[in-house]
C-alpha positions in Angstrom: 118.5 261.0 -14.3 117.7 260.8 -10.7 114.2 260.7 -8.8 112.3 263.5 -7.6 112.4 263.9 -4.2 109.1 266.2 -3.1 106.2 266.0 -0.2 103.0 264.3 -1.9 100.1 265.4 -3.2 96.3 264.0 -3.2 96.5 263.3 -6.9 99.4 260.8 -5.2 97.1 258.8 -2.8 96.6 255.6 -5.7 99.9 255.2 -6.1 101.0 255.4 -2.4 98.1 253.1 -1.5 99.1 250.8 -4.5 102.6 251.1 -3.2 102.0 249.8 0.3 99.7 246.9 -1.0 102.8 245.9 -2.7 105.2 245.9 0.0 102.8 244.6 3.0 100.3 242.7 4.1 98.6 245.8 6.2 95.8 247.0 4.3 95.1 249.4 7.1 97.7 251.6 6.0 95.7 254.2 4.2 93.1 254.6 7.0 96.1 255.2 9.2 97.5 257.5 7.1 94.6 259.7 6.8 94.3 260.1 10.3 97.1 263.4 9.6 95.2 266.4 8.2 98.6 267.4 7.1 99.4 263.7 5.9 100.9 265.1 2.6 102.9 267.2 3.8 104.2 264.6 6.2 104.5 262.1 3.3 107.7 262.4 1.4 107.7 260.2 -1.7 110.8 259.9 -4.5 109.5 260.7 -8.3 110.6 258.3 -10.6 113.4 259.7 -13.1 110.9 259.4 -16.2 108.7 261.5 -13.8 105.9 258.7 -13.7 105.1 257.1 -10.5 105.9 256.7 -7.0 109.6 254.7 -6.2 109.6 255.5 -2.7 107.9 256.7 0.4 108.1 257.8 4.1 106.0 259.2 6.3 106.4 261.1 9.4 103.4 260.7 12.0 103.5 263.4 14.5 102.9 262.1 17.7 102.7 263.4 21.8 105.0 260.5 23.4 105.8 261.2 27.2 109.4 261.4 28.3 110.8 260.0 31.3 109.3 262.5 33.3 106.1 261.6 31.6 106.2 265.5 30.3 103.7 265.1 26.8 106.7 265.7 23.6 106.0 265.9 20.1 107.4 263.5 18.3 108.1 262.2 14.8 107.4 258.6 14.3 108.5 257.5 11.2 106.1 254.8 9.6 105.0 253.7 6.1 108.9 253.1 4.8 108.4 251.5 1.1 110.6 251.0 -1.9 109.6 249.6 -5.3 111.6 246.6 -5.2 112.9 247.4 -8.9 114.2 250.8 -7.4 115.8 249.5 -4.0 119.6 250.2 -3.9 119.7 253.5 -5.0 119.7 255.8 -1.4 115.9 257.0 -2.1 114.9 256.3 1.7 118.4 257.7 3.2 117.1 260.8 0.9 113.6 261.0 2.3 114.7 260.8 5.7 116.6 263.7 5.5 113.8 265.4 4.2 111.2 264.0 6.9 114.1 265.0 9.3 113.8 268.9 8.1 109.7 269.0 8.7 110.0 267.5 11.6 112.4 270.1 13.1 110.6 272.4 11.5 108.1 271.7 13.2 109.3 271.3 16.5 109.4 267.4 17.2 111.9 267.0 20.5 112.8 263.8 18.6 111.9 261.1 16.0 110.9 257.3 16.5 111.0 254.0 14.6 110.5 250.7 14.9 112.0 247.8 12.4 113.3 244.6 11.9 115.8 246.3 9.0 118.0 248.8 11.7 120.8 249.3 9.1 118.2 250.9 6.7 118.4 253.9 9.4 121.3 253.7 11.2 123.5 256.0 8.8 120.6 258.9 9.1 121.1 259.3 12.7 118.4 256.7 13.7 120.7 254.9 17.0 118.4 251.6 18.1 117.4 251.5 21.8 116.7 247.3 23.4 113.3 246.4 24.5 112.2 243.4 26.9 109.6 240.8 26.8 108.8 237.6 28.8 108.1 234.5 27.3 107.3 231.2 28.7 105.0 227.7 28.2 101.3 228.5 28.9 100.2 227.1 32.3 97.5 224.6 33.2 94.0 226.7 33.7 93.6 228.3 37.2 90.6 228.6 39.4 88.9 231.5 38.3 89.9 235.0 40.4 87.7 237.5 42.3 86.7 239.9 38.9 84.2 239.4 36.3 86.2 238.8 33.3 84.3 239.1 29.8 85.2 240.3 26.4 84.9 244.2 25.9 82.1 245.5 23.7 82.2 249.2 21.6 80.1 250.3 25.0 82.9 250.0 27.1 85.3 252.5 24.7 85.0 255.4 27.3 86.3 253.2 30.1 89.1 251.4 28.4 90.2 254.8 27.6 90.1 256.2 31.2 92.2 253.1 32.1 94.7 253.6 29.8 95.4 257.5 30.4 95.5 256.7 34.3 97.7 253.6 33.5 99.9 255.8 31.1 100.1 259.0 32.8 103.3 259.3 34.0 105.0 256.0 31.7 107.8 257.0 29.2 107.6 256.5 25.8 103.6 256.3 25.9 101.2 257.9 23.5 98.8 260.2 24.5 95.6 258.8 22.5 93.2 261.1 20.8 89.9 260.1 20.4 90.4 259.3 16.6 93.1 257.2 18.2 90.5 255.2 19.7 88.2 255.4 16.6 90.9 254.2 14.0 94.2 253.6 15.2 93.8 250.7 18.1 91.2 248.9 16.4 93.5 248.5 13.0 96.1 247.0 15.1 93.9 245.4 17.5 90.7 244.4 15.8 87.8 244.9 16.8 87.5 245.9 20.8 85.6 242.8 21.8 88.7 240.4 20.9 90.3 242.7 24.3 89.1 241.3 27.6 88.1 243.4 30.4 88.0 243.1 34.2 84.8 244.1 35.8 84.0 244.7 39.3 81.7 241.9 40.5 79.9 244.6 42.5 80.2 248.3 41.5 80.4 247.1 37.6 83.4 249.0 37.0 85.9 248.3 35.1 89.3 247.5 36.6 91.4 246.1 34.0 91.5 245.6 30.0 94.3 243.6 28.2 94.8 242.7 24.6 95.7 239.4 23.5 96.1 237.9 20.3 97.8 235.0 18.4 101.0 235.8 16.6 102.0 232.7 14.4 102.4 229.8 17.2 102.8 232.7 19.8 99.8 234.0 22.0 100.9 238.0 22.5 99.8 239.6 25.1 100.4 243.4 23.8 98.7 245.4 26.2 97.7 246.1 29.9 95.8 248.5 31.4 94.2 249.4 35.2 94.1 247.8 38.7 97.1 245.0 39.2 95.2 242.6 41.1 92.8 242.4 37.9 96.0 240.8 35.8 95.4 237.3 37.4 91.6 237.0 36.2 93.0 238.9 32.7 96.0 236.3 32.2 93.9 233.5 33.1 91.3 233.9 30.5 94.0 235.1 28.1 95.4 231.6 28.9 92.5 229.9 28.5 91.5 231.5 24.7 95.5 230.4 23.9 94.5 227.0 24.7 91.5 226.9 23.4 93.0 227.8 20.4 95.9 225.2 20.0 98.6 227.1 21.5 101.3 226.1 24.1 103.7 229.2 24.8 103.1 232.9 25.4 105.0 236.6 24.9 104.0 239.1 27.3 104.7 242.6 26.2 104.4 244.5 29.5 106.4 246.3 31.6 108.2 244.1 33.9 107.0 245.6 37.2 105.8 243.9 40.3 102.1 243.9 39.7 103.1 241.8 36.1 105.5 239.2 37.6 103.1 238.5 40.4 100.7 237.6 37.8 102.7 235.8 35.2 102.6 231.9 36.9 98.6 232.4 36.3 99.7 232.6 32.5 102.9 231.0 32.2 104.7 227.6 33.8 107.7 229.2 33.3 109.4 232.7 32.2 112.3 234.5 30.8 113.4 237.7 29.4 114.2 238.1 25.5 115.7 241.3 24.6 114.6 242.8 21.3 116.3 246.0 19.5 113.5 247.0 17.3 113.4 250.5 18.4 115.3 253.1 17.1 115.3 257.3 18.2 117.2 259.9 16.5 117.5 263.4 18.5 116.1 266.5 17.1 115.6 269.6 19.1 116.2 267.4 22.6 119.3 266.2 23.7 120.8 262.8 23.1 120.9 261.7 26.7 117.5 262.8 26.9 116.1 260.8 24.6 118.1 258.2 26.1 116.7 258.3 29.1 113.1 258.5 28.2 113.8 254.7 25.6 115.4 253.4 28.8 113.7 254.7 32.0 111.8 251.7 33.9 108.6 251.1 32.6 109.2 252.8 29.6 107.2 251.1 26.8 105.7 252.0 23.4 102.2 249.9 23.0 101.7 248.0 19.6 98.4 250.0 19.8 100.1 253.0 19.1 102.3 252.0 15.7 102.9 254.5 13.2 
C-alpha cells in the first residue's frame, strides 16, 4: 500500500503541528500557518498506508511578491516541507508538490517560490534555484555617533515602520506586499518582538527615518533588514555594531541590497567586506514565463526579506 495523498482537514491540525515540532526547532509554525483562511486547502499532507497519521506535508502560502517591474503577482511560496523521518525515501514530497503545483495554477499564482538548504529535494519538480548576495566582514571599532536619534522601536512605532517599508519596497522585485496581519504575526515570529529592531528618528520633527533589524545568528551578527532614508544607515549600523559588540561578537552579514546608499554605510559596521553568494532560492514558473521569473529573482535590488518567510 501506498499513502494517501489528499489537502488537510482541521481534524489534521495535531498531527501537522506534532509533525513540525518533530522536524524543527520553529515553534511558530502553526501561528504562521493559520494566518491562510484557506490554510487546508493549501496544505497537502500524505496519509499513511494503514490510513493513521500524517507522513508528509507541504504547504503552499499565497503570497503578492513584486516583479521586476515592481507590478504586485501572486505567488505560491512553498513552506512547511516535513517528512516523518521513518517515511523519507519514498517520493511523498515530489508527490505533494505536484499537487500544491495544481492549486496553485488553479488559482492563478504567476509563479511559485522556495527557499532551502536541500535544492535537490525540488529540483526534479520544476523548482530551478536562483543565487543571492550578502556582504560579510569583521565588525569595526565604534564610531562617533551620527546626526539621528537612534533608539530601539516600541509596538507604538508599528504604523511607521510599516510606511517605511512600503515606500522602501514599492517598486523592489521579489518584495512582499505586507498585510496588516503580516505585521501582527508574521514579522514578529521571525523577528521577535519589534523593540529588538532599531529605528532612526529625526532629532527635530520626531519622524522616523530609518528602521533595521539585527540579530545574532550563531557567531554571526545578521543584519536582515533595511528600511527608509539612506543617510539614516550610518547611525543604524553603528548601534547595530555596537549591540554585536556588546554582545561578544566580532564579524557581521548584511543582508541588504548592495546599492550605493548600503556600501556607503558599511565601513560604519564593518572593517572590512566581501560578497558571498548563496543559492537558497529556488522559483518554478506557472502561468508567467520562465524569463520572467528570471528577471524578477535577478533584477538589481531584487531581494526577498527574512521577514517575509513562508
Amino acid at each position: 500500500m501506498t499513502a494517501t495523498i489528499r489537502t488537510a482537514t482541521p481534524a489534521d491540525d495535531p498531527a501537522l503541528a506534532a509533525l513540525w515540532r518533530r522536524c524543527f526547532d520553529a515553534p511558530q509554525i502553526a501561528d504562521l500557518h493559520a494566518l491562510d483562511p484557506d490554510r487546508h486547502r493549501h496544505t497537502f499532507v500524505a496519509q499513511g498506508a494503514d490510513g493513521e497519521g500524517i507522513d508528509a506535508v507541504v504547504v503552499y502560502v499565497p503570497r503578492l511578491i513584486r516583479d521586476a517591474d515592481g507590478t504586485p503577482q501572486r505567488v505560491g511560496g512553498i513552506g512547511s516541507v516535513a517528512t516523518r523521518p521513518e517515511a523519507r525515501g519514498q517520493g511523498l514530497v515530489r508527490r505533494l508538490l505536484e499537487a500544491a503545483e495544481h492549486t496553485m495554477t488553479a488559482e492563478g499564482c504567476a509563479w511559485s517560490l522556495l527557499f532551502t538548504g536541500t535544492p535537490g529535494v525540488y529540483r526534479g519538480s520544476g523548482w530551478q534555484e536562483f543565487a543571492g548576495t550578502y556582504t560579510e566582514g569583521t565588525l569595526a571599532p565604534s564610531p562617533a555617533a551620527g546626526e539621528f536619534r537612534i533608539r530601539p522601536a516600541t509596538v507604538r512605532d508599528t504604523a511607521e515602520v510599516a510606511a517605511l517599508h512600503r515606500a522602501y519596497n514599492a517598486d523592489r522585485p521579489l518584495s512582499s506586499v505586507r498585510a496588516a496581519e503580516d505585521w501582527a504575526v508574521r514579522v514578529p515570529a521571525w523577528y521577535g518582538p519589534l523593540d529588538r529592531s532599531l529605528v532612526a528618528q529625526d532629532p527635530v520633527s520626531g519622524a522616523l527615518a530609518g528602521w533595521l533589524v539585527a540579530g545574532h545568528e550563531g557567531e554571526y551578527l545578521e543584519v536582515r533588514e533595511f528600511a527608509g532614508a539612506p543617510e539614516s544607515l550610518e547611525g543604524l549600523f553603528a548601534a547595530a555594531g555596537e549591540r554585536g559588540r556588546a554582545a561578544g561578537l566580532s564579524r557581521a552579514r548584511v543582508r541588504l541590497p548592495d546599492g550605493p546608499g548600503v556600501r556607503a554605510a558599511l565601513p560604519v559596521l564593518l572593517a572590512d567586506t566581501w560578497r558571498v553568494t548563496e543559492r537558497v532560492g529556488m522559483a518554478r514558473p506557472l502561468h508567467a514565463t520562465e524569463e520572467s521569473v528570471r528577471a524578477t529573482v535577478t533584477a538589481p535590488g531584487a531581494v526577498h526579506w527574512y521577514g517575509d518567510c513562508f
